[in-house]
ChimeraX commands (.cxc) that place a marker at each C-alpha (Angstrom):
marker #1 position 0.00,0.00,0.00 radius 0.5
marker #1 position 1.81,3.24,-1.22 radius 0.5
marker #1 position 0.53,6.33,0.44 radius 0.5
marker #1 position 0.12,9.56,-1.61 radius 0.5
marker #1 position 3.19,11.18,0.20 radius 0.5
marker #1 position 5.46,8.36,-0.27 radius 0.5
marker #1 position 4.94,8.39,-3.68 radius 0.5
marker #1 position 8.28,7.80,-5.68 radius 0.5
marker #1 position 8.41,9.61,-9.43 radius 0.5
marker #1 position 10.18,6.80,-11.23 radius 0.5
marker #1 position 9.09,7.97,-14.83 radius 0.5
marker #1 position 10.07,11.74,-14.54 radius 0.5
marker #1 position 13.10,13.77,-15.24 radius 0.5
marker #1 position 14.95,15.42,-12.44 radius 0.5
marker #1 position 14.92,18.69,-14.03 radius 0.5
marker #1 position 12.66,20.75,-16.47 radius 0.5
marker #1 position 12.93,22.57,-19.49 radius 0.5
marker #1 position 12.42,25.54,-16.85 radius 0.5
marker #1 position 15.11,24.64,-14.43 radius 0.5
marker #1 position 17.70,24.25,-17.69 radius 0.5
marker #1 position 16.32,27.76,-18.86 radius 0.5
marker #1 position 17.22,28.93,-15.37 radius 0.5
marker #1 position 20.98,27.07,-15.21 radius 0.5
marker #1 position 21.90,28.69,-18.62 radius 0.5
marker #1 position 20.47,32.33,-17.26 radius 0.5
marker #1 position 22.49,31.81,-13.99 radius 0.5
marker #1 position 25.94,30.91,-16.15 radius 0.5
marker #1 position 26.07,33.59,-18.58 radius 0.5
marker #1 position 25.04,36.35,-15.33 radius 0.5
marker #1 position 28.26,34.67,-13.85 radius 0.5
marker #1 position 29.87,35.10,-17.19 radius 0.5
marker #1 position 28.84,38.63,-17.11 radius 0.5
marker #1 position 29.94,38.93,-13.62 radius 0.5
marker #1 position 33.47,37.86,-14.44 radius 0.5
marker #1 position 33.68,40.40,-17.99 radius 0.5
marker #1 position 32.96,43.38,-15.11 radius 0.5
marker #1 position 35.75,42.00,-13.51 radius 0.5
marker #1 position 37.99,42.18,-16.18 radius 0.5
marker #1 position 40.20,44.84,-16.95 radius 0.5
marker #1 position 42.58,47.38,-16.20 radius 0.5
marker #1 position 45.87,45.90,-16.58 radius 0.5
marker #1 position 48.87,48.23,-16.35 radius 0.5
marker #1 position 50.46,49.26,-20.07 radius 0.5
marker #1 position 53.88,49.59,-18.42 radius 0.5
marker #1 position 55.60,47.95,-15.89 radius 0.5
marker #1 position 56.81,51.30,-14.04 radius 0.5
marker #1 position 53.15,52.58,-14.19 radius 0.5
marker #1 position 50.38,51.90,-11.89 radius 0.5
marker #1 position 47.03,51.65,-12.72 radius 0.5
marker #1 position 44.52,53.00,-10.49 radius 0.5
marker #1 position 41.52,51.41,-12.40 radius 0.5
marker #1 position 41.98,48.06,-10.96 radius 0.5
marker #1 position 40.54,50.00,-7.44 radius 0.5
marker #1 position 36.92,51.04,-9.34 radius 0.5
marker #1 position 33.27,50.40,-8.23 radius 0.5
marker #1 position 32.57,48.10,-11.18 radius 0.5
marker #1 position 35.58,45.66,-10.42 radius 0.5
marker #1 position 35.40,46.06,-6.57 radius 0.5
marker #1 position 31.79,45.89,-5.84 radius 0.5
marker #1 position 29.33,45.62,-9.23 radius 0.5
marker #1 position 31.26,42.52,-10.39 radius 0.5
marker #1 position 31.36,40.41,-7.47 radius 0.5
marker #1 position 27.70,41.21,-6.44 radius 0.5
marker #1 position 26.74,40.01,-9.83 radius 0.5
marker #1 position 28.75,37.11,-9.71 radius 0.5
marker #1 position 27.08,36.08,-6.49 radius 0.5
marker #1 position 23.92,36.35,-7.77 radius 0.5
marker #1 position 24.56,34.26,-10.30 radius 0.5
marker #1 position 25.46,31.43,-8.65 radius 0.5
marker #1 position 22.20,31.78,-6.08 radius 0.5
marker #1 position 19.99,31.86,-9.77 radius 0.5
marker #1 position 22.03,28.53,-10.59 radius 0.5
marker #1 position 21.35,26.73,-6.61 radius 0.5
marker #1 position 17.77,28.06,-7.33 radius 0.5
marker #1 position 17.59,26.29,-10.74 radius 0.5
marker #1 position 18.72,23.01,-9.40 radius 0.5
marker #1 position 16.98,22.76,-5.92 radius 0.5
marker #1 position 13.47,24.00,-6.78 radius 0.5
marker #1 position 11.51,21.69,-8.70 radius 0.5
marker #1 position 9.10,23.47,-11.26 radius 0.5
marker #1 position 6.83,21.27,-12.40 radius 0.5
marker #1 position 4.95,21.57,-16.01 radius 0.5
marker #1 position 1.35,21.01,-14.49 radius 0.5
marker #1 position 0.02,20.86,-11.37 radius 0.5
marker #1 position -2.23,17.32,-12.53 radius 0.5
marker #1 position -1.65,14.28,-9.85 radius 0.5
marker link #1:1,2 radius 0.2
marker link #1:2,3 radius 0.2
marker link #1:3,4 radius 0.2
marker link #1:4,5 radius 0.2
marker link #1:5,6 radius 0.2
marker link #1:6,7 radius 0.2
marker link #1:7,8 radius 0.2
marker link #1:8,9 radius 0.2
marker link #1:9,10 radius 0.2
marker link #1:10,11 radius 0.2
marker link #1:11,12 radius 0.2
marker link #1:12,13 radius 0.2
marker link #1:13,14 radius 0.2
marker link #1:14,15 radius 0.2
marker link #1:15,16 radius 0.2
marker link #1:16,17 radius 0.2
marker link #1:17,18 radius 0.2
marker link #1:18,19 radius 0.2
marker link #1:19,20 radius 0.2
marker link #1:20,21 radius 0.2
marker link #1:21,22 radius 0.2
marker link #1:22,23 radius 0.2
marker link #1:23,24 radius 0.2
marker link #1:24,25 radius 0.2
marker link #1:25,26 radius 0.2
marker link #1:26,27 radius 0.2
marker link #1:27,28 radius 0.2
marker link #1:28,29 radius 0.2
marker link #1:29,30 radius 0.2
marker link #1:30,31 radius 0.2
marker link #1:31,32 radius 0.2
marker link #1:32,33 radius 0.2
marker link #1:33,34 radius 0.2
marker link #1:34,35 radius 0.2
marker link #1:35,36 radius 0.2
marker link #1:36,37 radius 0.2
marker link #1:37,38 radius 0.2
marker link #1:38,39 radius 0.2
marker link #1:39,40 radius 0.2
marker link #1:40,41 radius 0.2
marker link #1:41,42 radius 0.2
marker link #1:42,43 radius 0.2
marker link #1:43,44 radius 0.2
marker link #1:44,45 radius 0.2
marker link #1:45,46 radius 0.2
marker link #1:46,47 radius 0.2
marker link #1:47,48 radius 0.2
marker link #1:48,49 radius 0.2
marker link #1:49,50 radius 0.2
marker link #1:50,51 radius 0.2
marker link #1:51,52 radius 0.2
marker link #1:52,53 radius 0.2
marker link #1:53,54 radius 0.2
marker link #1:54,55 radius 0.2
marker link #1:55,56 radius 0.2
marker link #1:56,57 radius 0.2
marker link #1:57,58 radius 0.2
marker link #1:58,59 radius 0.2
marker link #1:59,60 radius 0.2
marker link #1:60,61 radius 0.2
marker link #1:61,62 radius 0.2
marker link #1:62,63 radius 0.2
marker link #1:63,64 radius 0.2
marker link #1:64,65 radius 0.2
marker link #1:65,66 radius 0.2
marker link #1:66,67 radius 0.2
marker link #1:67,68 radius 0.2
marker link #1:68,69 radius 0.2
marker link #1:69,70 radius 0.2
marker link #1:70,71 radius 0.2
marker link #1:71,72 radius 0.2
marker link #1:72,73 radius 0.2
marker link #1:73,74 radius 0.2
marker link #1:74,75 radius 0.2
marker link #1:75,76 radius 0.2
marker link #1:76,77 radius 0.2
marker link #1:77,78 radius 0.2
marker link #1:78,79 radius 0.2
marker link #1:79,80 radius 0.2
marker link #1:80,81 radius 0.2
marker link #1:81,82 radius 0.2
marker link #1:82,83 radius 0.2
marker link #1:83,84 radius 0.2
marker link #1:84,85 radius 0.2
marker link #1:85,86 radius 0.2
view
């Protein structure tokens, strides 16, 4: 006797077309993350480069690298499913 709770999915797919949607959204903001990072390289060796200290590489970039990776652990822990029928 199975109860309803208990009920094991054998037939279905651990992910969704949603969830892959949501994987490939989280990579490229992570992508994006690490392009804002990116940058500001000294031309000389006997010259400093004070663009390596701005708000985009210091702060911007790593915020939106983080929140990449929390839209990829969102994609693969929550389970969307296609209809709500059972």
């Amino acid at each position: 006797m199975e109860n309803k709770d208990n009920k094991i999915d054998e037939g279905r797919m651990p992910f969704t077309m949603k969830n892959y949607v949501m994987m490939l959204i989280g990579v490229l903001v992570i992508i994006l993350g690490f392009v804002l990072m990116s940058g500001g390289g000294e031309h000389t060796v006997t010259e400093f480069d004070e663009s390596i200290f701005s708000f985009r590489r210091i702060t911007l970039a790593p915020i939106v690298v983080i929140a990449g990776f929390v839209v990829v652990g969102v994609a693969i822990m929550k389970r969307f499913d296609i209809s709500d029928k059972e």
